[in-house]
N, CA, C and O of each residue as an XYZ file, in Angstrom:
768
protein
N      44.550    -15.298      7.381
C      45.244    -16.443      6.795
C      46.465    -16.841      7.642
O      46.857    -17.986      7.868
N      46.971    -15.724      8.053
C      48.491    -16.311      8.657
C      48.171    -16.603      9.628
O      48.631    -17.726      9.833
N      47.309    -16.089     10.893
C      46.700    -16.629     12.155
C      46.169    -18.032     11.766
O      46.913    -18.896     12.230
N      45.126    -18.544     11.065
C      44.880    -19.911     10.768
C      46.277    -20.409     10.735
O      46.790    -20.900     11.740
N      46.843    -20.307      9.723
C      48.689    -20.998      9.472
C      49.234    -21.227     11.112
O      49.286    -22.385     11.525
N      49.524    -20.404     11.774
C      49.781    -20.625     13.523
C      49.092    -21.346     14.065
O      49.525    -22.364     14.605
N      47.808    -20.999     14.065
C      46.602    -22.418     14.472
C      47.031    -23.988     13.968
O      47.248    -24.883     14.784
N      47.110    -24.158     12.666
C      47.576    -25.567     12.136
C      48.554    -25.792     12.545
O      48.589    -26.940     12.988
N      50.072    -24.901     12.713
C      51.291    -25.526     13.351
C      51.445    -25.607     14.620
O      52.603    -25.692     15.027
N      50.257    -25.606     15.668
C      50.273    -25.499     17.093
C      49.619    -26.690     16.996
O      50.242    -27.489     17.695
N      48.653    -27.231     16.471
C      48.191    -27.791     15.997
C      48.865    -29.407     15.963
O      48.701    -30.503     16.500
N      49.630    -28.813     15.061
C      50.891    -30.301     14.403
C      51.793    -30.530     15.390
O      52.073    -31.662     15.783
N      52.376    -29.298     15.916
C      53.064    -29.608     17.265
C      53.079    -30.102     18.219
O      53.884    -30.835     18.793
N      51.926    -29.613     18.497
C      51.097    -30.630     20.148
C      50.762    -32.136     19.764
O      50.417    -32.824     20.724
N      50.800    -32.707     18.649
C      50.458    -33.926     18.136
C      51.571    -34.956     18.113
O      51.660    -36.131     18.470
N      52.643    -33.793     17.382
C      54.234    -34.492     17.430
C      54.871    -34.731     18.852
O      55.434    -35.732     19.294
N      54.565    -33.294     19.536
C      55.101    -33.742     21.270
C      54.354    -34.857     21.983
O      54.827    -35.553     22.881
N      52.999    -34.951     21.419
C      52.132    -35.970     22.339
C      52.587    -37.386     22.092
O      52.565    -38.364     22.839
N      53.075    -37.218     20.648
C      53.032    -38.700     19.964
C      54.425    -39.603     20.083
O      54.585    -40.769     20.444
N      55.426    -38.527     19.605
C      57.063    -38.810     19.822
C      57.738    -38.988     21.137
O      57.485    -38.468     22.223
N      58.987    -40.152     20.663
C      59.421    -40.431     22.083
C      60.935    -39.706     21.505
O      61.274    -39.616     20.325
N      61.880    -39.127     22.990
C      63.258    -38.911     22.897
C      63.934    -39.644     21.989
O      63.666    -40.819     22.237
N      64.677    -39.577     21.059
C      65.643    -40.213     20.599
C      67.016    -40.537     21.841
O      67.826    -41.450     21.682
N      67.026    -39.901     22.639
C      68.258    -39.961     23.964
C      67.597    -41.450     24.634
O      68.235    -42.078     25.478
N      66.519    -41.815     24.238
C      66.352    -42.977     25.188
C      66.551    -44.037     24.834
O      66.542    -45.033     25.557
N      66.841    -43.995     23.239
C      67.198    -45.089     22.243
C      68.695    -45.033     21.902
O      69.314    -46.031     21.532
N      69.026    -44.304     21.987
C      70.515    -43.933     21.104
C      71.327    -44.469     21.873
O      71.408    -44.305     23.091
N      72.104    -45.279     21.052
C      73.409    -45.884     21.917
C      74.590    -45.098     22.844
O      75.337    -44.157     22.575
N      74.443    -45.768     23.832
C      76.116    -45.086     24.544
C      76.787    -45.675     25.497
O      76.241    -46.645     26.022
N      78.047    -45.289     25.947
C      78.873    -46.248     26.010
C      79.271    -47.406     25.568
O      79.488    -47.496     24.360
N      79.430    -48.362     26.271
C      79.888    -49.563     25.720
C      78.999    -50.422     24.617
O      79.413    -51.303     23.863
N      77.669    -49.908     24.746
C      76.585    -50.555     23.724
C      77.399    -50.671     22.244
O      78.335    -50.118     21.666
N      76.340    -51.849     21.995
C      76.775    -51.839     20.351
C      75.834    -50.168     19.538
O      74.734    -49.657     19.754
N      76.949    -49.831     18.627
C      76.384    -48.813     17.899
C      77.041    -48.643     16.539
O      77.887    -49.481     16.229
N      76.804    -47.830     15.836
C      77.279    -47.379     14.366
C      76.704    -45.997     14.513
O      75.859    -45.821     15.391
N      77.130    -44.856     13.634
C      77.594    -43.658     13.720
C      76.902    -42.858     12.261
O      77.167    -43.665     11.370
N      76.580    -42.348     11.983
C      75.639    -41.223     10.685
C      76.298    -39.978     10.786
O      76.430    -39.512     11.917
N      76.664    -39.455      9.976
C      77.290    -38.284      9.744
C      76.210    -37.660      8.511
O      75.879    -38.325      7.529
N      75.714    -36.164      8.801
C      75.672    -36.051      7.209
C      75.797    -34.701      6.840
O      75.492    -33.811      7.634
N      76.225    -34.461      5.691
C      77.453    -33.390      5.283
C      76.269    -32.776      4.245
O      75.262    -33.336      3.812
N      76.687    -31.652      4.055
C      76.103    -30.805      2.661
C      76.968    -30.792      1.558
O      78.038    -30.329      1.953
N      77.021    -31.051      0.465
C      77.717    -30.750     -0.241
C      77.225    -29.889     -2.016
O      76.095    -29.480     -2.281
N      77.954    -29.852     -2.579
C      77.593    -29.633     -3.703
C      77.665    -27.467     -3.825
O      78.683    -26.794     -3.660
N      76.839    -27.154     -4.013
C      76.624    -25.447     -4.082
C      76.291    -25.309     -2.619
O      75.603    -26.111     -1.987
N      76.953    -24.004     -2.052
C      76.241    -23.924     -1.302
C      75.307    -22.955     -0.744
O      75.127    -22.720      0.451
N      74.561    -22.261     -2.046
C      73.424    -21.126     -2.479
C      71.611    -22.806     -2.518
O      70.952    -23.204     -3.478
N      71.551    -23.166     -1.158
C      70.659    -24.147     -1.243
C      70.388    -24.032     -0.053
O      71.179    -23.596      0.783
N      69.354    -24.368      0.155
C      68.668    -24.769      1.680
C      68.645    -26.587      2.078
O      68.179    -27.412      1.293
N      69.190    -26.918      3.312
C      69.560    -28.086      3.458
C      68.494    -28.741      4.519
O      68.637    -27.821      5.324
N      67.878    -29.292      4.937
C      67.280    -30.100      5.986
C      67.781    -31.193      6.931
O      67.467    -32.323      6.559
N      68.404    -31.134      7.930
C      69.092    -32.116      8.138
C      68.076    -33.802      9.026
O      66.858    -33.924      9.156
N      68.829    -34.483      9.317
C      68.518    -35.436      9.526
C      67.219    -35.664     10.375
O      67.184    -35.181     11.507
N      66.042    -36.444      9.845
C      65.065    -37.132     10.650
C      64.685    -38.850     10.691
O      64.371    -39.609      9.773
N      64.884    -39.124     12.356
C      64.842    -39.949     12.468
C      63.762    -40.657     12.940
O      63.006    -40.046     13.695
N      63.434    -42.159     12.589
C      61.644    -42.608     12.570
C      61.589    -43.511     13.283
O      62.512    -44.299     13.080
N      60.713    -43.888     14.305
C      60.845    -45.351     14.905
C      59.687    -45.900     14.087
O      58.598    -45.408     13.792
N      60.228    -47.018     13.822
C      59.421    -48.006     12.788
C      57.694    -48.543     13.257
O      56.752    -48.725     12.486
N      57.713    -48.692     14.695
C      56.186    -48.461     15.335
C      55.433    -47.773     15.628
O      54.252    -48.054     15.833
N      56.111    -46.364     15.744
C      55.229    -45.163     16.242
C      54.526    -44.606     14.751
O      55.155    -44.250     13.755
N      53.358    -44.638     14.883
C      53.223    -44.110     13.913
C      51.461    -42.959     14.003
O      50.688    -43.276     14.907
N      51.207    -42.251     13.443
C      49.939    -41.181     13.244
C      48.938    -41.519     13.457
O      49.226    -42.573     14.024
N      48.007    -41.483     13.465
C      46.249    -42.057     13.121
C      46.289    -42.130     11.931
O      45.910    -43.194     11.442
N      46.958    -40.577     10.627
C      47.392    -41.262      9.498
C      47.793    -42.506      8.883
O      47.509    -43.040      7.811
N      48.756    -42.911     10.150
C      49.363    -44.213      9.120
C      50.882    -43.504      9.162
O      51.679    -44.345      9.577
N      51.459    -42.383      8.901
C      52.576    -41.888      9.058
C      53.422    -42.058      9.984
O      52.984    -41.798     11.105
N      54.718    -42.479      9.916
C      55.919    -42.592     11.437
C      55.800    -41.501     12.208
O      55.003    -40.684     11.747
N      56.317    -41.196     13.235
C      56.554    -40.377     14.254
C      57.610    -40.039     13.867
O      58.217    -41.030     13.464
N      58.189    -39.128     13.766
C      59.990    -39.245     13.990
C      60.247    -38.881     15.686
O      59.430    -38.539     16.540
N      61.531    -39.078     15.765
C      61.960    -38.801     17.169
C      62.276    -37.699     17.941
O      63.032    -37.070     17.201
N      62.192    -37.226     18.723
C      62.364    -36.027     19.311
C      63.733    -35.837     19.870
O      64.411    -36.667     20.475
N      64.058    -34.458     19.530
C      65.062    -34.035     19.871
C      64.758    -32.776     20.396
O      64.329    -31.906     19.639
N      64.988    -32.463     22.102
C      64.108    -31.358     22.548
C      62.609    -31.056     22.346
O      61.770    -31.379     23.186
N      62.354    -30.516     21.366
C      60.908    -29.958     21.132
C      60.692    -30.040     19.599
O      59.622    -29.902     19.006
N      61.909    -30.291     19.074
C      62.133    -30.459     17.523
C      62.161    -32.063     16.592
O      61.974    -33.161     17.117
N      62.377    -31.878     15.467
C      62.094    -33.505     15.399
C      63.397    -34.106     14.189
O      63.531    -35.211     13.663
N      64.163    -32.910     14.077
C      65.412    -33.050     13.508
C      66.354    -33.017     14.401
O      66.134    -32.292     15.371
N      67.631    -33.753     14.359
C      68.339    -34.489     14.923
C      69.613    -32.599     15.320
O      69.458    -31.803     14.394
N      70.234    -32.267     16.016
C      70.672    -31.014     16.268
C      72.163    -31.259     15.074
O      72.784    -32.194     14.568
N      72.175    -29.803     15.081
C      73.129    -29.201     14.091
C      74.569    -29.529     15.088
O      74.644    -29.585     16.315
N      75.431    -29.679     14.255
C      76.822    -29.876     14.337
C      77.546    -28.634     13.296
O      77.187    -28.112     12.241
N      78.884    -28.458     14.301
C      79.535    -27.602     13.384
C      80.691    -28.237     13.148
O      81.569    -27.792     12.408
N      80.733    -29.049     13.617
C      82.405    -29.683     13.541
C      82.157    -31.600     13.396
O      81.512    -32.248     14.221
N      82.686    -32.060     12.443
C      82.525    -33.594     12.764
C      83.462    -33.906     12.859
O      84.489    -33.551     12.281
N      83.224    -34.856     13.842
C      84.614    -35.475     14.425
C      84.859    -36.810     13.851
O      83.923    -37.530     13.501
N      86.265    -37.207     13.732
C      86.480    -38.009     12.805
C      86.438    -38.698     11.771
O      86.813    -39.839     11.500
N      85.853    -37.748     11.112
C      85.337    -37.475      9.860
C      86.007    -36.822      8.226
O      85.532    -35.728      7.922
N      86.553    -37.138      7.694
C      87.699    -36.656      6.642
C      87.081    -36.577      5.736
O      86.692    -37.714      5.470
N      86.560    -35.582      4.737
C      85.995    -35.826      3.188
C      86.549    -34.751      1.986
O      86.735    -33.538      2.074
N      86.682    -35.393      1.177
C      87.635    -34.312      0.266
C      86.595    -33.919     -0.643
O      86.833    -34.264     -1.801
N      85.212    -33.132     -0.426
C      84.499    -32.496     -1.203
C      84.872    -30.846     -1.520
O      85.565    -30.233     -0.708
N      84.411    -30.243     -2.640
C      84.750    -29.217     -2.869
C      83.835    -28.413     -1.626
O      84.523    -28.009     -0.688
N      82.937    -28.255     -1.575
C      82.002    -27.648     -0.456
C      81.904    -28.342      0.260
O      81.893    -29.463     -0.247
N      81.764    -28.364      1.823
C      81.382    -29.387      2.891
C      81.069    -28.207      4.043
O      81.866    -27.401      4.523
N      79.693    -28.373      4.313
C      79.302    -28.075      5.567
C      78.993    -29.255      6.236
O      78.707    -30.304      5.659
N      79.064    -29.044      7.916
C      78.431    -30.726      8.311
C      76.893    -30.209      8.922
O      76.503    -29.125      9.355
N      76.450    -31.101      8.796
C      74.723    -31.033      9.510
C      74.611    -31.653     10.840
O      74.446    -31.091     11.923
N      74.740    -33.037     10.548
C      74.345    -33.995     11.824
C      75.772    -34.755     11.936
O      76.628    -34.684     11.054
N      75.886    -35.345     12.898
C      76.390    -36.461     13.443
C      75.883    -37.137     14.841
O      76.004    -36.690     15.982
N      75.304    -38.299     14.420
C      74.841    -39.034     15.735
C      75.239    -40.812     15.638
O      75.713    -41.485     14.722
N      74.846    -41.121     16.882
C      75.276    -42.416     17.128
C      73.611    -43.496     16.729
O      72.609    -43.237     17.396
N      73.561    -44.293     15.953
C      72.452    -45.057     15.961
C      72.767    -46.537     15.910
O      73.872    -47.020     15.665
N      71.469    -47.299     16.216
C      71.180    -48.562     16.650
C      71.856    -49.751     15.450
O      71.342    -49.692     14.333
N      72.610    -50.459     15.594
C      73.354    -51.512     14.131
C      72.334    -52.496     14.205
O      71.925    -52.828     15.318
N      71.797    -53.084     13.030
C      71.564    -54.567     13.096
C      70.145    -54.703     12.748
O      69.498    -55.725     12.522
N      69.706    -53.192     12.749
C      68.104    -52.656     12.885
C      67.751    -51.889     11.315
O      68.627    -51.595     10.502
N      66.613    -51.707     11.165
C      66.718    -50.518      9.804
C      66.315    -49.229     10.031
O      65.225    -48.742     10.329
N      67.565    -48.702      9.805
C      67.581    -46.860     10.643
C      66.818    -46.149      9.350
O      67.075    -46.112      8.146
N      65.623    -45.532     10.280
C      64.760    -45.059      8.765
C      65.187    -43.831      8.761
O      65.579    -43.442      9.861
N      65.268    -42.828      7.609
C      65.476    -41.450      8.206
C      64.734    -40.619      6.996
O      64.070    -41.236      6.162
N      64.887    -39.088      6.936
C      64.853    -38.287      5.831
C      65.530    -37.068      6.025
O      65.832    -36.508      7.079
N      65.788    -36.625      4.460
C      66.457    -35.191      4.559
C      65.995    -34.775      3.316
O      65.431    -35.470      2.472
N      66.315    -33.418      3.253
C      65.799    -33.085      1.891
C      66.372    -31.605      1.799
O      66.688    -31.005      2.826
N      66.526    -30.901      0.243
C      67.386    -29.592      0.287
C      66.537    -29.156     -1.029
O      65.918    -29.882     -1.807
N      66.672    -27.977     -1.036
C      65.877    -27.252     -2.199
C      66.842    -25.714     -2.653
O      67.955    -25.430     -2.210
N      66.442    -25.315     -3.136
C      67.042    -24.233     -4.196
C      65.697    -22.864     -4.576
O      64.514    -23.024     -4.875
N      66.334    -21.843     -4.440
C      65.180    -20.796     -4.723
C      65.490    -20.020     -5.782
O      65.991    -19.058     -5.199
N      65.539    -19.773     -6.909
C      66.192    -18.821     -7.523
C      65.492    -17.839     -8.262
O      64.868    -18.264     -9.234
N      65.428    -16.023     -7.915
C      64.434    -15.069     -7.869
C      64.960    -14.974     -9.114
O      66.064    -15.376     -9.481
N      64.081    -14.398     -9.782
C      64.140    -14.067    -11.351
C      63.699    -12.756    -11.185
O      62.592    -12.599    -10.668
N      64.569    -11.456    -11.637
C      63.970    -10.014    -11.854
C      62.807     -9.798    -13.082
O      62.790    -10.346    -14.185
N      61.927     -8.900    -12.566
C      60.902     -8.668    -13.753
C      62.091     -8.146    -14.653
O      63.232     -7.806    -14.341
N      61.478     -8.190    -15.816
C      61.922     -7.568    -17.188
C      61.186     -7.199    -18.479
O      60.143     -7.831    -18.647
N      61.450     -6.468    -19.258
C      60.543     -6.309    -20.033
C      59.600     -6.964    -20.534
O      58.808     -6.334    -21.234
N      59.391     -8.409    -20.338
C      58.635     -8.960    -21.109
C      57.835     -9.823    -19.759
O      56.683    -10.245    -19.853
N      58.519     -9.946    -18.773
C      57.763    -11.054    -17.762
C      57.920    -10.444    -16.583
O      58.513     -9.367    -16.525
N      57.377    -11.088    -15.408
C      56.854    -10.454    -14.437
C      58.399    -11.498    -13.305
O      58.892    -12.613    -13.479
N      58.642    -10.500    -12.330
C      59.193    -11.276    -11.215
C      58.904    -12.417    -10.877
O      57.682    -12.531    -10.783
N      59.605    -13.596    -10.577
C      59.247    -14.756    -10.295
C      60.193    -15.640     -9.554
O      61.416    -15.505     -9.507
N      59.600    -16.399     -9.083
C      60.443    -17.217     -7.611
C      60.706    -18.778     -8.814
O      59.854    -19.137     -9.628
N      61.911    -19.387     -8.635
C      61.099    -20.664     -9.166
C      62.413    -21.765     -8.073
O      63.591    -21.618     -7.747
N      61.551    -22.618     -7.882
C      62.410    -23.716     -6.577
C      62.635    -24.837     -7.667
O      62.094    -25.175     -8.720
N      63.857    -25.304     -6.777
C      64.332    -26.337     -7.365
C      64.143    -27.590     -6.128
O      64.373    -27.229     -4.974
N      63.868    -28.557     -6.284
C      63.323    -29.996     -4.908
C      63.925    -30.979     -5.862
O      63.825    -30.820     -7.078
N      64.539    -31.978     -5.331
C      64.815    -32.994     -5.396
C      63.364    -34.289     -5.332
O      62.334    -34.029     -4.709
N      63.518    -35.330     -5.917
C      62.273    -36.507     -5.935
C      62.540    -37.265     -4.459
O      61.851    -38.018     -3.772
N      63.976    -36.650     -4.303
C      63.511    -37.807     -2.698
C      63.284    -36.931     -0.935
O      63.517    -37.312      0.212
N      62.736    -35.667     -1.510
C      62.822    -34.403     -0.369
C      61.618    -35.459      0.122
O      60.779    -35.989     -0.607
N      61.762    -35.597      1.423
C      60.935    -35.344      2.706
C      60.425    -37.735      2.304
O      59.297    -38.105      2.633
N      61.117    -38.475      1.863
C      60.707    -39.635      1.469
C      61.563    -40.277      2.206
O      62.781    -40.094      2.224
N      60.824    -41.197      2.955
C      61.648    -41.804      3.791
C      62.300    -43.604      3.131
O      61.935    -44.620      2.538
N      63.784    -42.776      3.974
C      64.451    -44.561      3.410
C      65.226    -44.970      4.633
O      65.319    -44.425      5.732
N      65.701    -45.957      4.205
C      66.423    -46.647      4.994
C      67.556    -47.483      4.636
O      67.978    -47.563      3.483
N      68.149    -48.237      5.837
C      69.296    -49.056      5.300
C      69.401    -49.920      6.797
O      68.718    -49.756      7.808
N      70.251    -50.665      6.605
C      70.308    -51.410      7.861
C      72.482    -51.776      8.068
O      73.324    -52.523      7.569
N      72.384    -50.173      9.577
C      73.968    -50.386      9.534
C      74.165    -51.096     10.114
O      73.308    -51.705     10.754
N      76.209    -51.484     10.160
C      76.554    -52.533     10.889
C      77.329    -52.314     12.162
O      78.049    -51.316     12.142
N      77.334    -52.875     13.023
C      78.330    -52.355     14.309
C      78.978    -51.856     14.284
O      79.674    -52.052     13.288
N      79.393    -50.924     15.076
C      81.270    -50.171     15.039
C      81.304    -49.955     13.332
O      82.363    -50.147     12.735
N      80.476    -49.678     12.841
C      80.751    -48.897     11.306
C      80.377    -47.160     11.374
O      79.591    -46.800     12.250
N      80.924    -46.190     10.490
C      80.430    -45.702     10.013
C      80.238    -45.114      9.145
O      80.828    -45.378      8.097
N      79.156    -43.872      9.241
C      78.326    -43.678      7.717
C      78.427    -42.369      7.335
O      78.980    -41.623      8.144
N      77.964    -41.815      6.123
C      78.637    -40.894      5.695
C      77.285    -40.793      4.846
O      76.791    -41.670      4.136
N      76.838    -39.566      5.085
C      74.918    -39.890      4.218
C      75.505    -37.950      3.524
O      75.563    -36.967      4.263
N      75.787    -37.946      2.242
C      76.187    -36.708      1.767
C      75.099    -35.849      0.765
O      75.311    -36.219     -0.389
N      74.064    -34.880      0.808
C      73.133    -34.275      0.532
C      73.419    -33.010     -0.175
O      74.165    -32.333      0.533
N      73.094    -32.343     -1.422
C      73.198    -31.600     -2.178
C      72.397    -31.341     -3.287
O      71.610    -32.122     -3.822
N      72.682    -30.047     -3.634
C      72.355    -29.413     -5.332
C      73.413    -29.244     -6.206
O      74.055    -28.446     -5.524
N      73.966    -29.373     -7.039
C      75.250    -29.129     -7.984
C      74.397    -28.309     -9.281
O      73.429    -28.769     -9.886
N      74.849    -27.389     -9.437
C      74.314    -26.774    -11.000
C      74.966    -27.518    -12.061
O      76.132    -27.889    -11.931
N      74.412    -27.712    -12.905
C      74.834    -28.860    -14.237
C      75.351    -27.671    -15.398
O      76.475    -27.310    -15.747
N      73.926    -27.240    -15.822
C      73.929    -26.278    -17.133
C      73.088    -25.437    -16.343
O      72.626    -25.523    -15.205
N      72.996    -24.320    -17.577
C      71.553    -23.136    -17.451
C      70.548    -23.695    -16.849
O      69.720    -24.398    -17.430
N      70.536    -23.367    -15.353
C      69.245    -23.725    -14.596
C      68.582    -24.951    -14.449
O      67.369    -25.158    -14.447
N      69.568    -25.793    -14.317
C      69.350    -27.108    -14.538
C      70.522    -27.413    -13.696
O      71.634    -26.898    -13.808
N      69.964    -28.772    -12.391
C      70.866    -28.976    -11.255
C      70.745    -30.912    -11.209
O      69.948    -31.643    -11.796
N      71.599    -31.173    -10.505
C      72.000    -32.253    -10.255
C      71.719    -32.621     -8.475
O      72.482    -32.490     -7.518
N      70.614    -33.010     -8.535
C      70.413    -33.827     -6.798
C      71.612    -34.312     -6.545
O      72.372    -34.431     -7.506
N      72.036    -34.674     -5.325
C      72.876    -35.111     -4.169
C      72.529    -35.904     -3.387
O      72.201    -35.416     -2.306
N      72.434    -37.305     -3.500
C      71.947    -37.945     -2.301
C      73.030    -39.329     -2.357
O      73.057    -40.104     -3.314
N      73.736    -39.432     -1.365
C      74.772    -40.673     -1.101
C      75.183    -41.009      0.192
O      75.687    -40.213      0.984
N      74.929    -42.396      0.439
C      75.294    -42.710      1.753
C      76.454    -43.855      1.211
O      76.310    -44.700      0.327
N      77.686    -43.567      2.085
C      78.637    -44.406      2.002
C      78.996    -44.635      3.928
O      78.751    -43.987      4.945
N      79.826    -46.185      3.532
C      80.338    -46.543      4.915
C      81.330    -46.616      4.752
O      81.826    -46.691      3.627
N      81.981    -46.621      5.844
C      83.814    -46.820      5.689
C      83.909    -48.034      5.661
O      83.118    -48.926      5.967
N      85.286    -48.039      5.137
C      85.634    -49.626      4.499
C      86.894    -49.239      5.228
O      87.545    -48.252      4.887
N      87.330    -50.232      6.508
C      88.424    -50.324      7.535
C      89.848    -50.506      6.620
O      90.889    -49.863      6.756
N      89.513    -51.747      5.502
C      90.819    -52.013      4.928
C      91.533    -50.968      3.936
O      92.636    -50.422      3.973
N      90.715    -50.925      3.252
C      90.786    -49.481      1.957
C      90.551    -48.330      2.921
O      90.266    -47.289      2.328
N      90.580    -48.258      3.874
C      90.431    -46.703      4.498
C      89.993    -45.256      3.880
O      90.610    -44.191      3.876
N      88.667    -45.606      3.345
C      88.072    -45.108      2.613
C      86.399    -44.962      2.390
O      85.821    -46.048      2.403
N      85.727    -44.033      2.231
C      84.033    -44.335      2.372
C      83.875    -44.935      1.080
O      84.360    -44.397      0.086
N      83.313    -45.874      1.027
C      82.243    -46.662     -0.176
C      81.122    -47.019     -0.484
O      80.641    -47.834      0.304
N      80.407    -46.697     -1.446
C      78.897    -46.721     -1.590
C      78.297    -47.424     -0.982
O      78.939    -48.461     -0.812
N      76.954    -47.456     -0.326
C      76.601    -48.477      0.240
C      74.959    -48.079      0.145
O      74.620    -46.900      0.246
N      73.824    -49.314     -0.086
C      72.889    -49.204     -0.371
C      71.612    -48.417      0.171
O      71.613    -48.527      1.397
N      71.038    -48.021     -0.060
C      69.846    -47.838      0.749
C      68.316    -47.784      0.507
O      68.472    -47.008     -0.435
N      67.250    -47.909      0.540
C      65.971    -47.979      0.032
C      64.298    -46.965      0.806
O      63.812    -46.645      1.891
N      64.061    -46.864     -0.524
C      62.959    -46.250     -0.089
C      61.929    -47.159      0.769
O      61.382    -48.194      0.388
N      61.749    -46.251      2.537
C      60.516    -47.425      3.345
C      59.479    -47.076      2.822
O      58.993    -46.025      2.404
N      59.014    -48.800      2.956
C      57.474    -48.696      2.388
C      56.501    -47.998      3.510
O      56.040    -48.771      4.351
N      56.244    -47.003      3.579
C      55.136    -46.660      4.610
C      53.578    -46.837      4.237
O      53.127    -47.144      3.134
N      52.778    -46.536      5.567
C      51.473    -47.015      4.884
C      51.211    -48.438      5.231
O      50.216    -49.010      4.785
């Protein structure tokens, strides 16, 4: 079973490298017009986080599915430990990503975070795993940023009550005058 499992992800791999182009060949720099994605973890931080994937809107599977973009050999955008210019007054904050992307366009992306929480056998029931997923893990959306803006895409689990959690999903942009991040829209892409 687990040899098949290696077979299928060598499999998926060689498909994604064949199919995906660099994100370095798209991504703005220097003087280009650009806007900026940050995205932070927040909420508990006993969760598993996924950070940023990014899609070009033409590439897409024999499925019908986007490509996302390559980064090295991977197809998530690289980990950050430090964001730069970046201020947020959350109780937890790890950062994930920060990158520079295309304004004016609709930047598709996904992320997604989950929760595991082991339950000891006990007298009456048996050991048990049970996950917690969010409705928008692994669903791609979008938004369309604006020049010289940026964004602030903040991802989490919050425990509410007894075993019962609160998703995390918010993208805000800075607002120059109010010097401050503010909600800002975004939508599920129609793929397919």
């Amino acid at each position: 079973m687990q040899k098949q499992l290696e077979e299928t992800n060598k499999i998926i791999q060689a498909r994604f490298l064949a199919k995906s182009h660099f994100y370095s060949e798209v991504e703005p720099k220097g003087n280009q017009p650009k806007a900026r994605i940050t995205v932070i973890q927040v909420g508990s931080g006993d969760f598993n986080a996924k950070g940023l994937y990014i899609y070009e809107a033409g590439n897409k599977y024999d499925s019908g599915y986007l490509v996302p973009y390559r980064f090295g050999d991977e197809g998530m955008a690289p980990e950050v430990s430090d964001i730069h210019g970046v201020s947020v007054p959350d109780d937890y904050l790890k950062p994930l990503n920060q990158i520079n992307i295309i304004p004016d366009k609709p930047f598709i992306f996904n992320v997604s975070v989950s929760r595991y929480d082991k339950e000891e056998a006990g007298w009456f029931h048996p050991a048990s795993i049970k996950s917690v997923t969010c409705k928008w893990n692994d669903k791609k959306l979008f938004f369309v940023p604006k020049r010289d803006n940026d964004y602030l895409l903040s991802i989490g689990i919050k425990p509410v009550q007894d075993k019962k959690y609160l998703c995390i999903l918010r993208l805000q942009e800075w607002d120059k005058n109010a010097k401050e991040y503010k909600n800002t829209p975004f939508m599920l892409y129609p793929e397919k």
